[in-house]
Structures are given as structure tokens and as C-alpha cells.
C-alpha positions in Angstrom: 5.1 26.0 -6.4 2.1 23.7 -7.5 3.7 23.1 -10.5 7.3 21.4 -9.3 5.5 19.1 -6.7 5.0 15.2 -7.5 2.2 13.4 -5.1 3.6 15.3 -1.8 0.8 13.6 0.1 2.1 10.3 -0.8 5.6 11.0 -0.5 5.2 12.0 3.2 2.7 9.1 4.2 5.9 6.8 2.7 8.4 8.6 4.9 6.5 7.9 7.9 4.8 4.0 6.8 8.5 3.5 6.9 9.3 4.7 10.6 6.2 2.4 11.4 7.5 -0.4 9.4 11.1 -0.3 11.6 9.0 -0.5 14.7 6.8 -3.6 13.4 10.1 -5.3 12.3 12.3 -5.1 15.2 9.9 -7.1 17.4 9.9 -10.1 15.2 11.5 -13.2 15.5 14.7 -14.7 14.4 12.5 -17.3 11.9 10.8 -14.5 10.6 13.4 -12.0 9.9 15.4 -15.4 8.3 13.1 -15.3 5.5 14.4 -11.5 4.3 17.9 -13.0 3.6 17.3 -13.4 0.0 18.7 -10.2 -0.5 22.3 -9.5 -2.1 25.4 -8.9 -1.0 24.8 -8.3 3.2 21.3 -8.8 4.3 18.8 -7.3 6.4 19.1 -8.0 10.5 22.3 -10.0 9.4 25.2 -7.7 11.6 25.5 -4.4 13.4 27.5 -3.6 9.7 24.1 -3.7 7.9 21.0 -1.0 7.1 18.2 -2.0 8.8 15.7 -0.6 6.2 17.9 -1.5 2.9 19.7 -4.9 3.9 23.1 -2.7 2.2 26.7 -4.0 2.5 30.1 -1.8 3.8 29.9 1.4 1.8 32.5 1.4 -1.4 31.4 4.8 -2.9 29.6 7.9 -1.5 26.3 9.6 -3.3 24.3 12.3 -3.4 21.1 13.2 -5.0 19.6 16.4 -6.7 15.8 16.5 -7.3 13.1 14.1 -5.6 9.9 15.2 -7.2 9.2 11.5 -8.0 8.8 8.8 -5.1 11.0 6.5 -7.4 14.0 8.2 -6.0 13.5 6.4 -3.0 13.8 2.6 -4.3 16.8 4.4 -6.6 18.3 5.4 -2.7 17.6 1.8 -1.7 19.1 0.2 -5.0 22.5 1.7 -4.6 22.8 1.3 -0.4 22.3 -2.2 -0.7 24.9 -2.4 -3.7 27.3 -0.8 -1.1 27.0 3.4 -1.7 27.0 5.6 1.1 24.2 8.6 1.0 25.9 11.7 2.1 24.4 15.1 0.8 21.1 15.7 -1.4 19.4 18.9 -2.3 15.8 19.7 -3.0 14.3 23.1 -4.0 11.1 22.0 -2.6 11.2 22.6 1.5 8.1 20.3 2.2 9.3 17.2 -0.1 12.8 17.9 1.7 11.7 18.0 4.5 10.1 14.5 4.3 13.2 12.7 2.3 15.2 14.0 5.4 13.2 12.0 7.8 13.7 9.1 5.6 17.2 9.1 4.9 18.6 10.9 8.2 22.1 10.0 7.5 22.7 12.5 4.7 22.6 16.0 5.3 20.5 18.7 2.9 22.7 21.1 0.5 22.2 24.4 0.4 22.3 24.7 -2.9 22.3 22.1 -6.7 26.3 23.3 -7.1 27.1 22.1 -3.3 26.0 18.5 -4.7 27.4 18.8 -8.1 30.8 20.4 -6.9 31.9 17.6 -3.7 34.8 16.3 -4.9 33.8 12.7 -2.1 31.0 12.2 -4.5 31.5 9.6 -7.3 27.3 9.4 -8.0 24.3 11.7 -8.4 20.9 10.3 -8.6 17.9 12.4 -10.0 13.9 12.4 -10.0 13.7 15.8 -11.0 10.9 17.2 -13.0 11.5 14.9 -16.3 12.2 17.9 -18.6 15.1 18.9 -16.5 16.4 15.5 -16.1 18.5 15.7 -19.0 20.5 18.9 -18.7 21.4 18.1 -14.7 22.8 15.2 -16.3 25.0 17.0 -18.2 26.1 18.9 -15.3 26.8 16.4 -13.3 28.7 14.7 -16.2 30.8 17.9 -16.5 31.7 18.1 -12.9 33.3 14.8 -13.6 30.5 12.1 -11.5 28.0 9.2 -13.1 24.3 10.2 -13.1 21.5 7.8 -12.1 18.2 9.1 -13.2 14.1 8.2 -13.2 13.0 7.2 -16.0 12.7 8.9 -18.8 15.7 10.5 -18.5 15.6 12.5 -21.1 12.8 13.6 -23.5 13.3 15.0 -26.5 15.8 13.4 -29.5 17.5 17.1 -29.4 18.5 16.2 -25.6 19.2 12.8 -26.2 21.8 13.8 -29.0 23.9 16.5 -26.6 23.8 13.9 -23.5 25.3 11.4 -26.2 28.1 14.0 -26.9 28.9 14.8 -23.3 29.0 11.3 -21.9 31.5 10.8 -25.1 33.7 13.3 -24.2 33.4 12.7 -20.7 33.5 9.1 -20.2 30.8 9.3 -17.3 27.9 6.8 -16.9 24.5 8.2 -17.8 22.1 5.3 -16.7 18.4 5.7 -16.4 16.5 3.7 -13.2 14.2 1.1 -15.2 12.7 0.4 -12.6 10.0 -2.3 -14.0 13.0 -4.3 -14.7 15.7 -3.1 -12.1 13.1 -3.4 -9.2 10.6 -6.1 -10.1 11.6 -9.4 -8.3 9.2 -11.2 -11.3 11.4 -9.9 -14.1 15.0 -10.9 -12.3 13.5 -14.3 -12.3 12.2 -14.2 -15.9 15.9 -13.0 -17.0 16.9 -15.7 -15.2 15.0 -18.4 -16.8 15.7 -16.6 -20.5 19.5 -16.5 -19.9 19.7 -20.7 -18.7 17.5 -21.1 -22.1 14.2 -22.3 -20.4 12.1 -21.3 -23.8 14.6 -21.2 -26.7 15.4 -18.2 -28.6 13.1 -15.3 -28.1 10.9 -14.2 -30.6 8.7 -11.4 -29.4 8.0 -9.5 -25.9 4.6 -7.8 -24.9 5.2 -5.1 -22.5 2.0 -4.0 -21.0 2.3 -0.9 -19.0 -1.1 0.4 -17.6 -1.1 3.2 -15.2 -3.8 4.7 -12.0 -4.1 8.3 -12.6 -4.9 9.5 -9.5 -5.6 13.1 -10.8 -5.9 14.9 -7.5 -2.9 13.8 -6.5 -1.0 15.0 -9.4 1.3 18.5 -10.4 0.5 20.5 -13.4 3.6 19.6 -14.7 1.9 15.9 -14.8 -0.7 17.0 -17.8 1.8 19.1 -19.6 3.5 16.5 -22.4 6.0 19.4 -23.1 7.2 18.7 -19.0 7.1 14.8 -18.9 7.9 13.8 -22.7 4.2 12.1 -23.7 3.6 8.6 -22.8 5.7 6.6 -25.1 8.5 8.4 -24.1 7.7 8.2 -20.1 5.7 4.9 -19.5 6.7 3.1 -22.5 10.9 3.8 -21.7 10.6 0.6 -19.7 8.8 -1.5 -22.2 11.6 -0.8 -24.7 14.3 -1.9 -22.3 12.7 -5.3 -22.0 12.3 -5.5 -25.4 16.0 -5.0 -26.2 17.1 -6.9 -23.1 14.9 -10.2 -23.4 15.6 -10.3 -27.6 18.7 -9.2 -27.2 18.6 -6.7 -29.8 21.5 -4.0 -30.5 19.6 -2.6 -33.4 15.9 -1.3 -33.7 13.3 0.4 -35.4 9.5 1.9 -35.0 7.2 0.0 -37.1 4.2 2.2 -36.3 3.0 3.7 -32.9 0.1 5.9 -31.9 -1.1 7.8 -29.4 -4.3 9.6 -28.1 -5.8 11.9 -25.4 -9.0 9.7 -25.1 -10.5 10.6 -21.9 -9.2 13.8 -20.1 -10.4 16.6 -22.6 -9.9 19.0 -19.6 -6.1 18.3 -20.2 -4.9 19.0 -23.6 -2.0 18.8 -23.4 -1.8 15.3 -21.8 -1.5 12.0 -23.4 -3.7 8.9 -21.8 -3.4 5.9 -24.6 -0.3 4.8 -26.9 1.3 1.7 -28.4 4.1 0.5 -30.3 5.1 -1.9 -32.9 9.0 -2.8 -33.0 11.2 -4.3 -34.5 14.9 -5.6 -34.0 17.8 -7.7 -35.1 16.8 -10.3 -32.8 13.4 -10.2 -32.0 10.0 -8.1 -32.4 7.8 -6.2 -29.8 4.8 -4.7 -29.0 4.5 -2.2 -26.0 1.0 -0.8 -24.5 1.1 2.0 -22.3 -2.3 3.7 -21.1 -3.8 5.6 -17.6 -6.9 3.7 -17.3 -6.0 1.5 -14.3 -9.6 1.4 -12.1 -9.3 2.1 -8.3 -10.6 -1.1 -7.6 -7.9 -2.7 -8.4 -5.9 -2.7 -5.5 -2.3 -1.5 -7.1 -1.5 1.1 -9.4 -0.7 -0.9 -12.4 -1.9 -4.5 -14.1 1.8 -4.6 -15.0 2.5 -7.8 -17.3 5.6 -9.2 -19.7 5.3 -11.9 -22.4 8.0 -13.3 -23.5 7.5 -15.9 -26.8 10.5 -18.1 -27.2 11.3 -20.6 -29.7 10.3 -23.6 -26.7 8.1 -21.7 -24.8 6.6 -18.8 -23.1 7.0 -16.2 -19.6 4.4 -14.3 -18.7 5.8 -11.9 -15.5 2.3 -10.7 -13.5 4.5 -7.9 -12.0 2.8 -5.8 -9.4 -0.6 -8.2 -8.9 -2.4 -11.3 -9.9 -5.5 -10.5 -10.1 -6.9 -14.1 -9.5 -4.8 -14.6 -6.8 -5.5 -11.1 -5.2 -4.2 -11.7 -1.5 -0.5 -12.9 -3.2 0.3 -9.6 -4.6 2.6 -9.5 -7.6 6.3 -11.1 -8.6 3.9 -14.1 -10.3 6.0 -15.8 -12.9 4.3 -18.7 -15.2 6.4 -20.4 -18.0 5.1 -23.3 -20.5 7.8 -25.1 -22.2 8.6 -28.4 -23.8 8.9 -29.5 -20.2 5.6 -28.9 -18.7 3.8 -25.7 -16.6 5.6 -23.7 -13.8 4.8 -21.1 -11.7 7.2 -19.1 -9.7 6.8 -17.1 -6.9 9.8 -14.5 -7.2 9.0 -12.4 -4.1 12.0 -13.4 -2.5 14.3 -12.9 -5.7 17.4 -10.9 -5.4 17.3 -7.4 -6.9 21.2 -7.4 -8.1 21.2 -4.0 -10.1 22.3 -1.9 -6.9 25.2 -4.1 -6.9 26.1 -4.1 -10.5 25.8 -0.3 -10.9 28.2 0.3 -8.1 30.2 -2.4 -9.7 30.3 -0.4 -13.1 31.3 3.1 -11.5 34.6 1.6 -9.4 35.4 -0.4 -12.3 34.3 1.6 -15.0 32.3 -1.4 -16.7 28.6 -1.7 -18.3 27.0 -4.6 -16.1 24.4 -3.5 -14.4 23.2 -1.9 -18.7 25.4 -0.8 -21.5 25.5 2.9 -22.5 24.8 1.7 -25.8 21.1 -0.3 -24.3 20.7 2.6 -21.9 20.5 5.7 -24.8 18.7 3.2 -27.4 15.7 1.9 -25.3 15.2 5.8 -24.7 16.2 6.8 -28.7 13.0 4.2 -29.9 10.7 5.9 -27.2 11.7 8.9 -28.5 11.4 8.0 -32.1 8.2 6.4 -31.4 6.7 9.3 -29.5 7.6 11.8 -31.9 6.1 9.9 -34.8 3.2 8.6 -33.3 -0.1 9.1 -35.3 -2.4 10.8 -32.9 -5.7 8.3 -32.4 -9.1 10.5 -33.4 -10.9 8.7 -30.8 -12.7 10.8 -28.4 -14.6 9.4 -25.7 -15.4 12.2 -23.1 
């Protein structure tokens, strides 16, 4: 089963750095447990009605999940308790990584089987990190058995998948919303939305999504180095580069300009992708995305993840997961220029809404939290963009 596992090492160490964590946290004081109240909706410690790990409000809706062979399913889990869902039944073919995600989330009790999920009629939501290639047709499952889908990014990989999830989630009128996590679940970006929206910097002209990558090789499945399994680069990384391009131009038409991509430095996977990038361009803006697996173990996180957003009055740049010349500050770093002067903006403490929004959008059967129309096109131009993608001669192993 080598091939179906994602990081089991890692996901096991977070189940249990989260039992510590609990421990650590209850013997705080009241001052310091104040300062977590930023979050929406109820907050953490605020009543015997609220999570203690996810700060979530009253449950509204009830969820399950099928697949957890990425460790994003767990900040998806997070996202929709603190919007108000209520995790209830999840299945995973996988006994160790089960056995794990039980000990994290005790309150929901493990199917015995995918159809057991799909086929309780108390569950309005499925969420997914399965295998990226399979991501896809469970959503059309669980679109057919009449629930929304949340799914890891990319949730689907191939234009030929993309065009029958399009028909489905026509005829069925079900949300199919993919987990962009570097904008969903990065505190920096909320705030750079934020200041973009109140018209801090003009119009936008252009974004620069940088999305570098640690590789971590031991670490990783064979479905990992298989583009066939994950979708290349462009389509997996780069997914969340093109949702912040459409979502800071505000663009609801786009096109490839050119992209590339390469297999620079792994010749003992050929079949993997380590380099690409992306010119863009839309009605409202242009963009340039960067995605590559060359992140250094020095660095201290597993991504230099940055956002530059060129307005009409001024600039963002979002240092999202570290700063490197303020090392012991960790990431959420937001700097604007304008006409006004130089900010910076520590958005550690900013709200994450989407939780909220999402379970919003499935009672009321609205597109807050992202538009079908945003979701399938930020995934139709990494698709477009991976499948045309001149492949970079550069060889450097």
C-alpha cells in the first residue's frame, strides 16, 4: 500500500502535537487565551458550547469525509467546525492513517465502507484529500448521491474530468468547491483581500503568485512522482496561484499566455515535474505564477510562500508562511506602499471566514465563500496551462 500513503509519519506526529497542544493550552491564563478571540463566529475557551481545538460555533449541518491521504484534510475539518458543521462519519481505506485521523477527530465514528459515507441521508457535506486522481470522480459520486463536495486542491486533473464534473454539478445543482488553502487558510491573504476590497491601492493590475515547495522525498508516496496521479505541477501547486489571480483582478475571463515546465533536478523520477511558470492574462488584470520544489531545509517552513499585488496606487506583498528577515515572527507578514505612506501588518490574529461562508453557501444554496463559476475556472487555466506547457530542456542532475 506504499503507493496510496501521503507523509504517514507526519500525519501521526500532527495527531499527537495536537493532544500535547490541549494539555499546554488548558493551563494558561485567562489574558492569554483572550488573545485567541480573533476567531469567527464562537471563539476558542469562550463557553462550554465551543471546540476547544477549532474555536467552532453550534453545529447547523452534519459532515463526513472520504479519503485523508493529504494532511490538508485536517485544516479542511477545522475550516468547516468553526463555520458551524458537525463531523459525524469519515472513511479511509488506509488502517494506519485512520487510525491516526480517529485520534484527532474522536467525535466521528469510522465507516465501514466509501458507500456508508456517500449513502447517510444526515449528511449534507463530504470533504476529500484522496489521492488527487481520484478526487474528481468521488466528487461526482457524492454529487449524485445528492451532498456538496469539498476537496484538496487540485480537485481535479485532467480537462476530460473537469468537463464531466461541469455536467454533473449542472444537472445536479450540488456545490463542487476545491480547499485553496493559500487563500482560504492564510491569515496574510484575508488581510490583503481586505485592504484590495476598501481600495487601499487602486485597481489592480497584476498578481505574482510565488509558490515554492520542500520536497521532502523520503517522506513521500509513489503516487507523489507519478504526474499521471497528482496532475503535474501547474495543475497541483499552481491551482492556488490562479485563484488569486482571478480573485485579486477580479477577472471572470482568462487565458494562458505561455507556461513551461521542467523536470530539472530529480532524473531518478521521470515522471515527476519540479519547475513551472505561467504567464496570464484576464479581463481585469494580468498574472504571473511560479511554482517549483526547491525549498532548502534550512529554511525553517516548507514554502517561501509570497503574493504581489500591483494596483493602480499601490502595492501588497503577503510573506505568507515566513519572513525570512524576521525569522522568529513566522509568516502572515503583510507590507503595502501606497499614496499614503508604508505599512506593515501583522495578520496572525486575522479571522479565517471561509468555514463560515461555505456553510453559509450549502443551507442557503449561495456562492460566498467562491462562485462555481471562480472555483472550475482557476482549475480550467491550470489545466490549460499544464497541458500546454513547453517542457524546459534544462537538465541539471
Amino acid at each position: 500500500m506504499k503507493g496510496s500513503q501521503f507523509n504517514r509519519r507526519k500525519f501521526i506526529k500532527d495527531t499527537a502535537a495536537t493532544a500535547a497542544g490541549l494539555v499546554l493550552l488548558s493551563g494558561l491564563p485567562k489574558e492569554t487565551l483572550a488573545a485567541y478571540e480573533h476567531l469567527p463566529q464562537k471563539t476558542i475557551f469562550r463557553g462550554p458550547e465551543t471546540n476547544l481545538i477549532t474555536g467552532s460555533a453550534e453545529p447547523r449541518l452534519k459532515f463526513g469525509v472520504i479519503g485523508i491521504n493529504h494532511t490538508h484534510i485536517n485544516s479542511m475539518v477545522d475550516a468547516v467546525i468553526r463555520g458551524g458543521g458537525q463531523f459525524v462519519l469519515f472513511y479511509s481505506k488506509e488502517p494506519d492513517l485512520a487510525a491516526a485521523f480517529a485520534k484527532k477527530y474522536p467525535q466521528a465514528k469510522l465507516a465501514g465502507s466509501e458507500n456508508e459515507v456517500l449513502e447517510d441521508p444526515s449528511i449534507k457535506v463530504i470533504l476529500s484529500s484522496i489521492i488527487p486522481d481520484e478526487r474528481a470522480p468521488l466528487g461526482i459520486k457524492v454529487m449524485r448521491h445528492g451532498k456538496d463536495y469539498l476537496v484538496d486542491k487540485p480537485g481535479i486533473i485532467t480537462l476530460e474530468q473537469l468537463a464531466e464534473v461541469r455536467k454533473v454539478q449542472k444537472e445536479t445543482n450540488r456545490i463542487y468547491d476545491i480547499m485553496y488553502s493559500e487563500r482560504f487558510e492564510n491569515r496574510g491573504t484575508v488581510k490583503a483581500g481586505d485592504l484590495v476590497k476598501a481600495g487601499e491601492i487602486g485597481k489592480v493590475i497584476q498578481t505574482i503568485g510565488l509558490g515554492p515547495h520542500q520536497i521532502n522525498p523520503k517522506t513521500r508516496p509513489d503516487w507523489f512522482w507519478d504526474k499521471k496521479r497528482f496532475g503535474g505541477i501547474i495543475c497541483d501547486i499552481g491551482s492556488h496561484q490562479f485563484d488569486q489571480f482571478l480573485f485579486f483582478t477580479g477577472s471572470t475571463e482568462a487565458e494562458v499566455v505561455s507556461s513551461q515546465v521542467g523536470n530539472v533536478n530529480h532524473p531518478e523520477h521521470p515522471l515527476f515535474e519540479d519547475f513551472g511558470d505561467v504567464v496570464v492574462r484576464g479581463n481585469k488584470g494580468m498574472g504571473y505564477v511560479r511554482n517549483d520544489w526547491f525549498t532548502p531545509n534550512g529554511l525553517g517552513s516548507w514554502g517561501d510562500g509570497r503574493l504581489t499585488i500591483l494596483g493602480t496606487e499601490g502595492y501588497i506583498e503577503v510573506r505568507k508562511n515566513i519572513d525570512v528577515g524576521l525569522p522568529d515572527k513566522g509568516g502572515n507578514h503583510v507590507y503595502m506602499a501606497n499614496n499614503k505612506g508604508v505599512q506593515v501588518f501583522d495578520a496572525s490574529k486575522e479571522p479565517l471566514p471561509f468555514g463560515e461562508m461555505f456553510v453559509n453557501d450549502v443551507l442557503n444554496r449561495t456562492g460566498t465563500a467562491m462562485t462555481q463559476e471562480h472555483c472550475f475556472l482557476a482549475t480550467e487555466l491550470a489545466l490549460k496551462a499544464q497541458k500546454h506547457a513547453q517542457v524546459i530542456p534544462l537538465k541539471l542532475a
